[in-house]
GUPABA-855397 format. One record per residue: residue in three letters; y, z, x of N, C-alpha, C, O in turn. Coordinates in steps of 0.05 Angstrom, whole numbers, plus 5000, padded with zeros to 4 digits. Each point is the difference from the previous one (the first is absolute). Layout:
BEGIN
alaYZXYZXYZXYZX;...
// end
This chain:
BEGIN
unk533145542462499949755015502849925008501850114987;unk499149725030502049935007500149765012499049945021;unk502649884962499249654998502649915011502350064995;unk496949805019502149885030499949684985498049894993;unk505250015004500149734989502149865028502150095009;unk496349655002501349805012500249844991498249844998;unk505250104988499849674988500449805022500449774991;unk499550245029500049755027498450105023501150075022;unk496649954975497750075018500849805016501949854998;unk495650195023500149765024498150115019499850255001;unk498849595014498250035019501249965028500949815012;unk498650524993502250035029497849955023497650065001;unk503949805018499049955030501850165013502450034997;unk495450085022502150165012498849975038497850085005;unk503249875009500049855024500750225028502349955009;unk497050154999500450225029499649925020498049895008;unk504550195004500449805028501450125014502350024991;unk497150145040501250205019503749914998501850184998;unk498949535002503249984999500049734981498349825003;unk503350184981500549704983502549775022502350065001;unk497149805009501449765016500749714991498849805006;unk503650234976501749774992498249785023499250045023;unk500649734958499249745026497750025014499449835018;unk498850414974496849995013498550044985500550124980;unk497049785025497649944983498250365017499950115022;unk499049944944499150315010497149994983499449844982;unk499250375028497249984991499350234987498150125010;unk503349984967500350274995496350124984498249834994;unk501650325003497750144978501649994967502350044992;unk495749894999500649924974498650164982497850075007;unk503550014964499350104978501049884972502249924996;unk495750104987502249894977497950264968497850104995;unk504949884993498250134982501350044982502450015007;unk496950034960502649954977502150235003499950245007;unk502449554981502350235010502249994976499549944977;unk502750135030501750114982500750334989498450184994;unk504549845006500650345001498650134982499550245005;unk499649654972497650194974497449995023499050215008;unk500049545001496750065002500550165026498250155004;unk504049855017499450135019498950464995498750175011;unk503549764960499750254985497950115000499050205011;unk500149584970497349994990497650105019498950214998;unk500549585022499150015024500550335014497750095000;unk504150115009500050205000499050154979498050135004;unk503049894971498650154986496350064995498850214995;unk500149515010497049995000499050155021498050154996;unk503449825036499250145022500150304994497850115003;unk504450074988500050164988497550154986499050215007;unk500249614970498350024986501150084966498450084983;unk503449895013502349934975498349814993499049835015;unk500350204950499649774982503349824995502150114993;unk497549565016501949994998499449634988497649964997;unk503849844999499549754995502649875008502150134998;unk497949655009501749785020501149774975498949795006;unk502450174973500549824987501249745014501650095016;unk498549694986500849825018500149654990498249885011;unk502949984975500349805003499649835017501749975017;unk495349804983499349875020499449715002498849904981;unk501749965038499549634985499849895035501150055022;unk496449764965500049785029497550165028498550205000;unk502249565021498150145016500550265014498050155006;unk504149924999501150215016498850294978498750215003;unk502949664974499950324965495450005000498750154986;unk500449715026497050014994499150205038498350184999;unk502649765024500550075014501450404996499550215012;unk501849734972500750355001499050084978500350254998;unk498049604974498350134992496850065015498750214999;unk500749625010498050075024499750215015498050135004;unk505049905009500150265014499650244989498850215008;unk502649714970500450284983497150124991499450244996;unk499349555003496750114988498450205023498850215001;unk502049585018497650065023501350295015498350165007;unk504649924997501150325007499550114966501250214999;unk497549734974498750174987503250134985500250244993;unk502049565005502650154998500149954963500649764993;unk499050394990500149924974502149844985501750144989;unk498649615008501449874997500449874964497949944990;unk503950044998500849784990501449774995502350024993;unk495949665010501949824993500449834981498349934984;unk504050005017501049764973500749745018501649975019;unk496849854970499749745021502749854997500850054977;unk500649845033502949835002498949665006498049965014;unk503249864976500549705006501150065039499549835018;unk501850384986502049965024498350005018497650044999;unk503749935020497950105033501250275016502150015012;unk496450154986500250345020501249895014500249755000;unk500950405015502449955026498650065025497750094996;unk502949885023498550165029502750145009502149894997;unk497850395018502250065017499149965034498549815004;unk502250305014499549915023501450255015502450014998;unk496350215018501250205012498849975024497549985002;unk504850015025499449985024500650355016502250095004;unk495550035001500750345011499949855037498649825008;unk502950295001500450175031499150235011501350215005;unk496049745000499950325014500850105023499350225010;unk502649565002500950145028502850064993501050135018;unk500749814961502250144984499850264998497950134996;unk504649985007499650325007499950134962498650164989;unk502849735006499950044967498349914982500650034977;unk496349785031498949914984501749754985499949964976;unk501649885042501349754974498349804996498449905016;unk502250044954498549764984501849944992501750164991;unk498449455008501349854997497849804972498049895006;unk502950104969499449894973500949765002502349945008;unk495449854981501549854981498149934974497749914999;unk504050154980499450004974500549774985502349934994;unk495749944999500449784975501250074973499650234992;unk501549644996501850104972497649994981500050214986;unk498249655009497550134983500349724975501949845003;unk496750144980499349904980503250014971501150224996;unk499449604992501350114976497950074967498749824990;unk501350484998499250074983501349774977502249885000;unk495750124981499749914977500950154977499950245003;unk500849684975501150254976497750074987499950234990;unk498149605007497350044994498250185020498450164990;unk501849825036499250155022501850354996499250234999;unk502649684999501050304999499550174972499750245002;unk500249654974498650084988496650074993498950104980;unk500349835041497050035005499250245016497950124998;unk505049965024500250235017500250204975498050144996;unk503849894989501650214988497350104981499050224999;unk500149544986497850114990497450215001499350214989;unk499349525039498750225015501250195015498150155005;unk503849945005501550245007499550304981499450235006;unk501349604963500150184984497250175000499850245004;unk497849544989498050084998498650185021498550184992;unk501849785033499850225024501150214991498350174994;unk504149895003501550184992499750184978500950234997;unk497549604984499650114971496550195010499650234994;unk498649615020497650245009501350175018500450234992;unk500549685038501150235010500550354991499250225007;unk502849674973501750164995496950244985499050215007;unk500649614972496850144992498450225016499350244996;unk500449575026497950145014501250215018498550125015;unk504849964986501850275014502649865004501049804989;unk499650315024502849975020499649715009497849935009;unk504849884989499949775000502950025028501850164999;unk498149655021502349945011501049765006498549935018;unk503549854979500049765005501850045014502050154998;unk497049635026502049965027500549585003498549815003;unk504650224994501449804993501049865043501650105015;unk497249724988500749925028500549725000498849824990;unk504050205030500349695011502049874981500950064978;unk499649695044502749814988498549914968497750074996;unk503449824988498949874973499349685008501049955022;unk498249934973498549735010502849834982501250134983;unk499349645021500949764988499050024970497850084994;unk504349834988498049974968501450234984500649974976;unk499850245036500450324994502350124994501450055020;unk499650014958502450114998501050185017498150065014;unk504350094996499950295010498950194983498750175012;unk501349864970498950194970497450015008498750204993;unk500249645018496949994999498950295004499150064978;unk500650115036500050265009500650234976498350154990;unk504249855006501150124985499149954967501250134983;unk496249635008499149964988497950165002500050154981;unk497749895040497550115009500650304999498350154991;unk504449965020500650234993500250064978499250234999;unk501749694974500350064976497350034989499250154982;unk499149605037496650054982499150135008498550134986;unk501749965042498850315007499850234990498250184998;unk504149804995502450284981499050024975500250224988;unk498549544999499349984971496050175003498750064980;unk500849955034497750165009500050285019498050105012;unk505350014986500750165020499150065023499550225009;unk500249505006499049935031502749975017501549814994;unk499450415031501449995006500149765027497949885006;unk503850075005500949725013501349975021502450014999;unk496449965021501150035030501649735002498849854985;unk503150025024501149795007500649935032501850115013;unk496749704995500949885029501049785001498949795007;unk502950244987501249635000504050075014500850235003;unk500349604999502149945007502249784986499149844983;unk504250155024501249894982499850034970499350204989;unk501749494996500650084974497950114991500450244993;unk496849675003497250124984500550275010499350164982;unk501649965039500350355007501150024971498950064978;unk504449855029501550084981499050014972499850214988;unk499649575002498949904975498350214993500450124979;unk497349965038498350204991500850284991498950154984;unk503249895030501550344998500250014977499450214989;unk501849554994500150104964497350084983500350094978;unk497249885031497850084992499550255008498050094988;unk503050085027500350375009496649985016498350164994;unk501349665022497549985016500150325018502250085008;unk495850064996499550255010501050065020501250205004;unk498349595015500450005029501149745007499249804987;unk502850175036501549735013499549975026501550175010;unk497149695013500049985018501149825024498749865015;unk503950184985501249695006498850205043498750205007;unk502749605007500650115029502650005002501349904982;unk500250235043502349945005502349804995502450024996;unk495749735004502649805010499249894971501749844992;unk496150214992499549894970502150224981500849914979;unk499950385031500450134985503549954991501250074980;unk499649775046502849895003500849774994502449944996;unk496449965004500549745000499150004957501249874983;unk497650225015499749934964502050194989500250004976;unk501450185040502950144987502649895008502350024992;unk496549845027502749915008501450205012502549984998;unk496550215013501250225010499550015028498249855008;unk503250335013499850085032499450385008499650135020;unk500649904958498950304999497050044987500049964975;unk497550105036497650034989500650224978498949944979;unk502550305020500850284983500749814981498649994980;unk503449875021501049854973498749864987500249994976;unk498049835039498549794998497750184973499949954976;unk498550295039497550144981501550114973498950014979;unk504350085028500250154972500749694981499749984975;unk501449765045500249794978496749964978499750034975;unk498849915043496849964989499850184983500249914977;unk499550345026499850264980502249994975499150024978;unk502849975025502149964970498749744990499850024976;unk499549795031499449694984497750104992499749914977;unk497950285033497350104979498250005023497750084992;unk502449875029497550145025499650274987501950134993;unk495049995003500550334993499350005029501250215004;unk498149745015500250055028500849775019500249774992;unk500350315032500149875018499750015028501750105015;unk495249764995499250015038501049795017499349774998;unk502350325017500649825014498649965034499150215010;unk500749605002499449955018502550015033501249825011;unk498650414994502549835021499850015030501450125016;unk496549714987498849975027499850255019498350174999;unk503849825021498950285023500650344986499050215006;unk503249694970500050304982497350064980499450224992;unk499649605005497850094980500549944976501649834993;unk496450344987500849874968501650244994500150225010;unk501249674971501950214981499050024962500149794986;unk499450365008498750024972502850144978500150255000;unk501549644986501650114984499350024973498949824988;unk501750455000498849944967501850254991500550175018;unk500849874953500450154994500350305002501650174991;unk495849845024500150305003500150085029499850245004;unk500449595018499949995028500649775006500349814984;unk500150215051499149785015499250145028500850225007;unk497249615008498850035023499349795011499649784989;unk500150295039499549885023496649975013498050124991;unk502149755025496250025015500249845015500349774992;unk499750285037499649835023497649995012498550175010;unk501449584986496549975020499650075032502150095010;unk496249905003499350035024502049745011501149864984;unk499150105045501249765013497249815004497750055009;unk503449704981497949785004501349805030502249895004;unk495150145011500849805028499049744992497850024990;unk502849805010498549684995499050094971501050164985;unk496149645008499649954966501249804991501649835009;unk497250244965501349734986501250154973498350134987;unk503449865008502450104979499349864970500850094979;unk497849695025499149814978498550284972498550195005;unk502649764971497150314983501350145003499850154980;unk502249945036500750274999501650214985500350245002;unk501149514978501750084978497249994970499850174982;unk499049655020497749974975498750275007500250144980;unk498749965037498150295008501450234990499050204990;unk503549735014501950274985499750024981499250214990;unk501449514991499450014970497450144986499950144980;unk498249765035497850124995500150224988499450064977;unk501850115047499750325008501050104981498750174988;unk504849754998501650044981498549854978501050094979;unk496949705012498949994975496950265001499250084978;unk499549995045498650284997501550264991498750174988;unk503749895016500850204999502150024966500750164983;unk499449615021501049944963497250014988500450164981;unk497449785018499050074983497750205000498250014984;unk502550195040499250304999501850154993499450234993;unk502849705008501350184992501150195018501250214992;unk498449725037500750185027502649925006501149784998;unk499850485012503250055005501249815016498849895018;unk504350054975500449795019500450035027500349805013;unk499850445000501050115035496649845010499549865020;unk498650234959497749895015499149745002498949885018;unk501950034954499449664988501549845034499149835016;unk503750334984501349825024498750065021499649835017;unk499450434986499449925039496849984998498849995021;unk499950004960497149725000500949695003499149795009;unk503350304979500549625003501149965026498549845013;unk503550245001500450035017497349915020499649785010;unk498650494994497549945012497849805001498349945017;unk502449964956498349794999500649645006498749805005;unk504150284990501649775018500049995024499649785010;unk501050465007499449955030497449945002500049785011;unk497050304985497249964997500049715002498749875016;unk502850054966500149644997500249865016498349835005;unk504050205007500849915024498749985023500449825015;unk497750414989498649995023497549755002498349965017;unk502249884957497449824995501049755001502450004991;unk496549735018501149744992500149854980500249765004;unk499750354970499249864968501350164993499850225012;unk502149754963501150044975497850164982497849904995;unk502750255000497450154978497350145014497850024989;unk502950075040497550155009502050195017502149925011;unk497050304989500450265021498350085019497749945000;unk503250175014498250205019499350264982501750174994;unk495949834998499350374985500350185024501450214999;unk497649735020500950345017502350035006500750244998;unk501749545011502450005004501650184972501950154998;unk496249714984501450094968500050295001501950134993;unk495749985015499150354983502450185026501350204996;unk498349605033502150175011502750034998501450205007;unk499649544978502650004999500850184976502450064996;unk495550044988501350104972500050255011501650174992;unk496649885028500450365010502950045006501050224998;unk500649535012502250095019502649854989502049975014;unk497849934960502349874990500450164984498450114984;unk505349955020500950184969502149924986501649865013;unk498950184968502449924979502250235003499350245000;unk503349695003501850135000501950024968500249794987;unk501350455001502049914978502749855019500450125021;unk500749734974501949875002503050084987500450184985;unk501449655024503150004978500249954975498349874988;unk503350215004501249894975500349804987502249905004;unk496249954976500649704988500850074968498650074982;unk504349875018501949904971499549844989499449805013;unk500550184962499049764983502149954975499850164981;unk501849675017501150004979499649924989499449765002;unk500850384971499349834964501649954984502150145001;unk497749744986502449934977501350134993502449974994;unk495850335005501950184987500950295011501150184987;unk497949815046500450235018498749945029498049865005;unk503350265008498950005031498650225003501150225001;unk495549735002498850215006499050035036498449875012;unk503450344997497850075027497350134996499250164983;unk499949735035496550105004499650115022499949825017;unk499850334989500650285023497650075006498650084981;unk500349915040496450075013500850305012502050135005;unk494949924998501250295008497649885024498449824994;unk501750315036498850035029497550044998499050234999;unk499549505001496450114997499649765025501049805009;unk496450424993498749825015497550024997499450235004;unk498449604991496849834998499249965016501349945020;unk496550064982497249885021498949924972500350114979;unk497849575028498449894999497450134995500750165018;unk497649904977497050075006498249814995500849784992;unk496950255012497749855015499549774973499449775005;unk501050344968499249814976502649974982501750184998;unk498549644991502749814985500750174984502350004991;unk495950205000501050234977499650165003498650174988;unk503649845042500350295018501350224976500349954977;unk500250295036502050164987501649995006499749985025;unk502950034968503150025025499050285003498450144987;unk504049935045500450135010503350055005500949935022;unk500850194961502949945002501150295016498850214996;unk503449765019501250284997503449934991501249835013;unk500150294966502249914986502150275019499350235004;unk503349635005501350205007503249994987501149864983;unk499850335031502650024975503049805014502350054992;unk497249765025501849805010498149754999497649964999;unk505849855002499649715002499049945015498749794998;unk501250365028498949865030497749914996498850144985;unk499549615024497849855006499650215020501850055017;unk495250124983498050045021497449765012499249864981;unk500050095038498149835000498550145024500850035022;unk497250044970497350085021499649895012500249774993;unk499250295032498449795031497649955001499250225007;unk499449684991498150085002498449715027500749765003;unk497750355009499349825029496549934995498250134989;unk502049635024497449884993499449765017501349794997;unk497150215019499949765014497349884989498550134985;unk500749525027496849904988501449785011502549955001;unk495549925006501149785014497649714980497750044992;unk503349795006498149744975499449835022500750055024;unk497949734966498749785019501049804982501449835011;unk498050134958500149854974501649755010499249775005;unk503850374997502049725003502550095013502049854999;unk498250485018502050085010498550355003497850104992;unk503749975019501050275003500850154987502049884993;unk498150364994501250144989499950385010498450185006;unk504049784990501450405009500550134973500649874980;unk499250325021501550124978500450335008498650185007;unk504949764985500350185005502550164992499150204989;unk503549805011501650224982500049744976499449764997;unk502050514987500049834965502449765000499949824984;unk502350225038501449825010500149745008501949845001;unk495450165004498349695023500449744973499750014975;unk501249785047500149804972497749894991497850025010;unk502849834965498049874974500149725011501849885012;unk495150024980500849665002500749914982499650094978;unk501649735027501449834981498749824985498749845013;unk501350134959499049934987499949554995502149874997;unk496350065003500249645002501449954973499650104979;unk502249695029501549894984498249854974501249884982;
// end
């Protein structure tokens, strides 16, 4: 099972409208449906068909509103009721934007209780304590920390994971990033400008080997038209999606997660874990909601997305500088999450990357080409 925790849910509206116009009144199509970076997880994983559960802190009319939802899309949920009130966010998409832009605005959410947060941790545990029972357990950690919350908070949930040997995806940014790295969470998923901005650094190379020496045992990064980058001890690699025309960018970093909490807990290689995720992030995009894909967009994009080995990432430790040296592979995707890799290892540094050509044209919420391994990634919502 693999249990997706949002401590600051919120019931997203999300509003589509051919151009957004400062100073005019617009009549857009409307959706709303529970949200937040765990349930959007969540929400993918069920489509999938992954046993999976949505943990979520909820209060007021809005937190009864995204338990509502959550019932009626059938998304397995658990909640711990709060005094606070759910937040709403507010995403405005453009579909006559050549890039698919959405413009957010996010409410800061409710402040947790010390009694409320101990009501999370508890039941956390207890999910965690059958999970683990019933197989392979994965917890996926998403989103800012709500008001109320230490930075530690995370890096708490990771230690109780760890105490049931449930390994621990982390999506969050700033100090709680930081904070969490001392718990050795499995996987780190900041984006580009998250991955710099919480090192304080201007080099992304420096930035992953910083995360990795503080206790990331991996790290995916997001970096818009380059794609994700996956670093871990024993490699790093690359996966560029198809080019996305218009869409909505909104999900498209949570869909990844997904892919990287399926492939953590199959146990499938990472050249493939990344270019499913990859695939399944562009899939996203082609849709106007956070937490839904296109499936045919999906099965084609995995035919034609591949993972590359990458450079060199140094990591220094207290007590030596170790390089980590990849050797030239390259992956395809296949049709199911617990594909086989397909590598070929050669005897240079050089990055090979396959072409591979693919055209399909979508209706959903844009366009989409796909076509060398080159073509850029969308960019993931803030």
């Amino acid at each position: 099972m693999i249990v997706t925790v949002t401590l600051n849910p919120a019931l997203d509206i999300t509003y589509t409208v051919p151009e957004l116009k400062t100073g005019r009144t617009h009549r857009p199509q409307v959706t709303a449906q529970a949200g937040g970076k765990g349930v959007n997880v969540a929400r993918t994983l069920h489509a999938l068909g992954r046993e999976t559960v949505a943990v979520l802190p909820l209060g007021g009319f809005d937190g009864e509103a995204v338990r509502a939802e959550l019932e009626t899309a059938r998304v397995p949920h658990h909640v711990i009721p709060i005094s606070g009130a759910t937040r709403r966010t507010v995403t405005v998409v453009e579909t006559a934007a050549p890039d698919g832009l959405a413009t957010g605005f996010n409410e800061a959410g409710p402040e947790l209780t010390t009694e409320e947060w101990a009501e999370i941790c508890a039941s956390l545990g207890t999910l965690l304590e059958t999970a683990t029972l019933d197989g392979s357990a994965v917890l996926v950690l998403s989103g800012k920390l709500p008001r109320g919350l230490a930075d530690t908070a995370y890096a708490d949930l990771i230690a109780l994971a760890d105490s049931f040997g449930t390994p621990t995806i982390l999506d969050t940014e700033g100090p709680a990033l930081l904070a969490g790295l001392a718990a050795r969470p499995a996987v780190v998923k900041p984006n580009a400008h998250e991955l710099l901005d919480a090192t304080g650094l201007s080099d992304s190379g420096q930035a992953v080997a910083e995360l990795l020496q503080r206790g990331a045992r991996a790290v995916v990064a997001s970096h818009g038209p380059d794609g994700l980058t996956a670093h871990t001890a024993d490699g790093s690699w690359t996966a560029r999606p198809p080019r996305i025309e218009g869409g909505n960018p909104t999900g498209a970093g949570d869909a990844a997660v997904a892919a990287l909490a399926i492939g953590l807990a199959d146990g499938t290689p990472w050249p493939v874990t990344l270019a499913d995720a990859a695939a399944l992030s562009a899939a996203t995009v082609l849709t106007d909601r956070a937490g839904v894909f296109d499936a045919e967009a999906y099965r084609r994009f995995k035919a034609a997305v591949t993972s590359t080995a990458t450079s060199t990432v140094t990591v220094d430790t207290a007590t030596a500088t170790r390089a980590v040296t990849t050797d030239v592979a390259t992956s395809t995707a296949t049709e199911t999450s617990t594909a086989t890799e397909t590598s070929t290892a050669t005897e240079t540094s050089a990055v090979t990357t396959d072409v591979e050509t693919n055209t399909a044209s979508e209706t959903a919420a844009g366009t989409a080409t796909t076509g060398a391994a080159t073509d850029p990634a969308p960019s993931e919502a803030p």
